[in-house]
C-alpha positions in Angstrom: -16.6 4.8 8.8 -13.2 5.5 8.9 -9.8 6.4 6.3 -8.8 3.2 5.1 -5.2 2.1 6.2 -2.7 0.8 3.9 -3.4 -3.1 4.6 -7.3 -2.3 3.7 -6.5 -1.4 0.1 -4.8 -4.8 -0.4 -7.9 -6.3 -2.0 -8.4 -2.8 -4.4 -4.5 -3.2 -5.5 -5.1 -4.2 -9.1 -7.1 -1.0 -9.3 -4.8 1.2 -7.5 -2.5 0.0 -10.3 -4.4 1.4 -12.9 -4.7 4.3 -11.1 -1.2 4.8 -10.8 -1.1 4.8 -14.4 -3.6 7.5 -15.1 -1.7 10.7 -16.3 -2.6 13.6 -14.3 -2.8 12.0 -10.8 -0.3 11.4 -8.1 -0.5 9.1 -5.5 0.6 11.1 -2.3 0.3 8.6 0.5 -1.2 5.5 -0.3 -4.9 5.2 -1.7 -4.8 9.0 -1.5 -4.5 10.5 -5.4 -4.2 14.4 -6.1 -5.3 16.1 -9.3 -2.7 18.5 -9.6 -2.4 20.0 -5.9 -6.1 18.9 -5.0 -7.2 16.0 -3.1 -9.4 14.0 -5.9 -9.7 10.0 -5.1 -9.3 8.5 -1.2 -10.8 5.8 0.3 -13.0 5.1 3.6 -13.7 1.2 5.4 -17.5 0.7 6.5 -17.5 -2.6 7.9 -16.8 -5.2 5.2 -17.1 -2.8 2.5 -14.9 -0.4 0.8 -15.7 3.5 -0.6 -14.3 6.0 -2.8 -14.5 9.6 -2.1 -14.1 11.3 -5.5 -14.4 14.3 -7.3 -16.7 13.0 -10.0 -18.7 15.1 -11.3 -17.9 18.2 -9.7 -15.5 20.2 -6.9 -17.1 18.1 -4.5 -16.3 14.6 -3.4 -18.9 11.8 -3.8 -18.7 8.8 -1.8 -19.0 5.4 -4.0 -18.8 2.3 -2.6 -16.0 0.2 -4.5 -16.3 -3.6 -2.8 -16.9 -5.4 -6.3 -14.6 -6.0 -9.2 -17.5 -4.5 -10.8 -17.6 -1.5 -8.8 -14.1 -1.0 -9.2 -13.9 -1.3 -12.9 -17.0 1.8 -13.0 -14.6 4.0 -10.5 -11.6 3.6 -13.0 -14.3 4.4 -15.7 -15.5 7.7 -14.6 -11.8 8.4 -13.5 -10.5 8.0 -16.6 -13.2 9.4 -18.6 -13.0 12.6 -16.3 -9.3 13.2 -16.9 -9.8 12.5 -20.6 -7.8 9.4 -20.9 
């Protein structure tokens, strides 16, 4: 498993989008959001799939696995829901 690079996020850019939009995070370097001056959302290549790293519930990160539309759709769920938007 490895950080993913900027030309692995390509496929996840329509949800990056929407993250960009989400008041209360800042995209620092690309794929990698901050919650004021914490790390909160970054993303990780296993082979063909893709995975969030993200502070949902808690101060710790969780590692979801965001391949699927579908799977992307629940990470900007919880995202949202968590930052009360």
């Amino acid at each position: 498993m490895r950080h993913a690079r900027a030309a692995d996020l390509a496929p996840l850019e329509p949800m990056l989008e929407q993250l960009r939009g989400v008041d209360g995070l800042v995209e620092r370097t690309p794929g990698a959001f901050y919650r004021r001056s914490q790390g909160f959302l970054h993303f990780h290549i296993d082979g063909n799939d893709v995975y969030a790293d993200v502070k949902i519930p808690g101060p710790s990160f969780e590692r979801r696995r965001v391949t699927t539309k579908r799977e992307q759709a629940a990470l900007l769920r919880d995202v949202r829901a968590v930052l009360g938007r």
